[in-house]
C-alpha positions as CSV (number, residue, x, y, z in Angstrom):
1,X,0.0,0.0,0.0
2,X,1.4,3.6,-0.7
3,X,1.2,6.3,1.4
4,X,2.5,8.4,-0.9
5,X,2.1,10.6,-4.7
6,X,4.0,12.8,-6.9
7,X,3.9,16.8,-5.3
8,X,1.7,19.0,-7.0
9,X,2.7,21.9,-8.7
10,X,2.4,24.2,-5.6
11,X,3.2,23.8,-2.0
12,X,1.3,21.4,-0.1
13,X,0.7,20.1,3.5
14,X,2.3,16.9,3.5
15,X,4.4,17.4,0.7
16,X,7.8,15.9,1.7
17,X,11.1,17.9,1.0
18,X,14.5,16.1,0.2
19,X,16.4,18.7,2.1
20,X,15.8,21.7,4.9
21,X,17.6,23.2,7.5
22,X,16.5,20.7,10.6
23,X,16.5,22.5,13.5
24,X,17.3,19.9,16.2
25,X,20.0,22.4,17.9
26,X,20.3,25.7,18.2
27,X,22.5,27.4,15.7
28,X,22.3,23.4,13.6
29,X,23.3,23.3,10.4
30,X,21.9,20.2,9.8
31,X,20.2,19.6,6.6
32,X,17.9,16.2,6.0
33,X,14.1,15.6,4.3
34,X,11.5,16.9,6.3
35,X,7.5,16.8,5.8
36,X,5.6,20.3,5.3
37,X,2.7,20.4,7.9
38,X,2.0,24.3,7.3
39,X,-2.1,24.0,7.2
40,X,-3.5,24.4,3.6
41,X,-5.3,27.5,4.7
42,X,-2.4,29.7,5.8
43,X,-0.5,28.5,2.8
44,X,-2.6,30.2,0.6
45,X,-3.7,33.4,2.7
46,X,-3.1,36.7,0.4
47,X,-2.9,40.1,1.1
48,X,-4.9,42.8,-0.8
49,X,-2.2,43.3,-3.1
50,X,-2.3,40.0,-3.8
51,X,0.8,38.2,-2.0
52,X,1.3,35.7,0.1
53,X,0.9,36.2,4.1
54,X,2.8,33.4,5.1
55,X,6.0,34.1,7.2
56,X,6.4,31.3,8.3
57,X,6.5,27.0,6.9
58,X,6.3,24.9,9.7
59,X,8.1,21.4,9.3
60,X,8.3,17.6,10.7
61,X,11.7,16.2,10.2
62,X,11.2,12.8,8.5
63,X,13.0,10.0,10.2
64,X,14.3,6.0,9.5
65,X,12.1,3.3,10.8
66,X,15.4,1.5,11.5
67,X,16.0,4.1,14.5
68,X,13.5,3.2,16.6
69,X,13.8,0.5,19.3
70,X,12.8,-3.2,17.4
71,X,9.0,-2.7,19.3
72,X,8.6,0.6,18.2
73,X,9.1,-0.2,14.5
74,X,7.1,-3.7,15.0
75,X,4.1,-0.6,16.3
76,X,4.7,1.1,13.6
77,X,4.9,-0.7,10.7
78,X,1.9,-2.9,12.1
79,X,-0.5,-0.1,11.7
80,X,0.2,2.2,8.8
81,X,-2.8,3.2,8.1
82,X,-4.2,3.2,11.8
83,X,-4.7,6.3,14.5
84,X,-2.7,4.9,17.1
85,X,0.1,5.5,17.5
86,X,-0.7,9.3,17.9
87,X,2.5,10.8,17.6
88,X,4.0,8.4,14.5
89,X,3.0,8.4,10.7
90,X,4.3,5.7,9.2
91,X,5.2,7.2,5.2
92,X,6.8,3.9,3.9
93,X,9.9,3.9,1.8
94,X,10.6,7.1,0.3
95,X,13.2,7.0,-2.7
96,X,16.8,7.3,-1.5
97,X,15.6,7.6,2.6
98,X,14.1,4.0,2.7
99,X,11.5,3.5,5.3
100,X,10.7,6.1,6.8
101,X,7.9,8.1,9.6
102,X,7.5,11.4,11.2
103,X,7.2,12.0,14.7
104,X,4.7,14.8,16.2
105,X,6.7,15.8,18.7
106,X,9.1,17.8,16.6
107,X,7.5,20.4,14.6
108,X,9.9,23.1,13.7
109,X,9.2,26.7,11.7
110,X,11.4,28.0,8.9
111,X,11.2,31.5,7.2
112,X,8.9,31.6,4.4
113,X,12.4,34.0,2.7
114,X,14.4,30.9,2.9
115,X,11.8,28.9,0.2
116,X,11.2,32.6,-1.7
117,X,7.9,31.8,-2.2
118,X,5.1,33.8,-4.2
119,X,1.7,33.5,-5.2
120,X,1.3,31.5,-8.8
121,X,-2.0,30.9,-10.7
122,X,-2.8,27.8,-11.6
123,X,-6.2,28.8,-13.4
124,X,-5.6,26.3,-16.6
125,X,-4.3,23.4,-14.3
126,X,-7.8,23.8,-11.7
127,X,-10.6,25.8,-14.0
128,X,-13.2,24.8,-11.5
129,X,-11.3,26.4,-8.6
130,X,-13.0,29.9,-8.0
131,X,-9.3,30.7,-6.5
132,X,-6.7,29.3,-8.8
133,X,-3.7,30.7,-7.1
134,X,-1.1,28.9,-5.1
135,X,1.8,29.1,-3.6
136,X,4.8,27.6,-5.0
137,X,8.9,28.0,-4.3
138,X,11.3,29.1,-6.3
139,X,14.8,28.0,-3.7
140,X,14.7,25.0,-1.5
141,X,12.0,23.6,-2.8
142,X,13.2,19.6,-3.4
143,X,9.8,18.1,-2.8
144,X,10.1,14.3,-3.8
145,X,6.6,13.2,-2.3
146,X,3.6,14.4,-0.8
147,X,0.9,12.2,0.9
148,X,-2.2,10.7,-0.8
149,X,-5.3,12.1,0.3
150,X,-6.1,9.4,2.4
151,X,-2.9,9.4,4.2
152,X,-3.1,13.2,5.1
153,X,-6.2,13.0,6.4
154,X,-4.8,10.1,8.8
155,X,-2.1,12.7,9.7
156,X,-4.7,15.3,9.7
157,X,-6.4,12.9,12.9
158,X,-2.9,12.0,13.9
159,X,-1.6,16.1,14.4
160,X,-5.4,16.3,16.3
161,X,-5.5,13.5,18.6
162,X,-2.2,14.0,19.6
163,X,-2.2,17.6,20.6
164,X,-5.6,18.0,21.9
165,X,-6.8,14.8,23.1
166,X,-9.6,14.8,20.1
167,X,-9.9,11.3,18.4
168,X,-13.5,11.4,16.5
C-alpha cells in the first residue's frame, strides 16, 4: 500500500522535501528531508495586493524506521494506516531515505524567505477552482513526495489526537 504521490505543482501540507535546515540544535546546520505540515489554509492566505501572508512554513523532520527500538518499529509498521500511534506516521519507503515516519513531537518553523515563495495561478491546471492561485517555491523547494489524500487525512487525525486529546 502507498502512502504516498507525486507533489503537485504548488506547495502542499504533506508534501515531503529532500532537504531543509533541521533545527534539532540551536544554531544546527543540519540539513535532512522533512514533511511540510503548514495548514493548507495559511499557505494560501493573500494580502490585498495579492501576496502571500505566510511568514512562516512549519516542518516535521522525517526520520528512518530502523531508528526506533525493534518494538517501536514492529508498532509502527503494524499499523500504517491506523490512529494509534498518535504521535507516528508511518510514510513507507521514500526513494533514496528508505523506510521512513514522522514523529509529532518535533515540529519546527522555517522563514517563508528561505523557500522565496510567491503566489502563482494555476487557473488552466484547476478551471473549477474559483481561487486558482497557489503558492509555490522558487529556492529549497526539493519536494520528492507528498501524501495521498487518504494518508493526510490520517495525519490530519494523527496532528489532532495528539495535541488535543480529540480522536472522532
Amino acid at each position: 500500500m502507498s502512502f504516498l504521490a507525486p507533489p503537485k505543482p504548488w506547495l502542499c501540507q504533506g508534501d515531503i522535501f529532500a532537504s531543509v535546515p533541521i533545527l534539532e540544535f540551536i544554531e544546527s546546520n543540519v540539513y535532512g528531508p522533512a514533511m511540510l505540515v503548514t495548514f493548507g489554509c495559511v499557505i494560501d492566505k493573500r494580502n490585498n495586493a495579492g501576496k502571500s501572508r505566510v511568514s512562516h512554513l512549519s516542518f516535521l523532520p522525517v526520520r528512518s524506521v530502523a531508528s526506533l527500538q525493534p518494538d517501536q518499529q514492529r508498532l509502527i509498521r503494524m499499523s500504517p494506516s491506523e490512529l494509534r500511534p498518535y504521535a507516528a506516521l508511518y510514510l513507507g519507503q521514500l526513494g533514496g531515505l528508505g523506510e521512513s515516519y514522522v514523529n509529532l513531537v518535533e515540529p519546527f518553523s522555517l522563514p517563508a524567505s528561505m523557500f522565496s515563495v510567491r503566489m502563482h495561478d494555476f487557473s488552466m491546471m484547476l478551471p473549477e477552482e474559483r481561487d486558482p492561485m497557489r503558492l509555490v517555491s522558487q529556492a529549497n523547494g526539493d519536494r520528492l513526495h507528498a501524501l495521498t489524500d487518504d494518508h493526510l487525512d490520517l495525519f490530519l487525525n494523527k496532528w489532532r489526537a495528539h495535541w488535543t486529546g480529540v480522536t472522532s
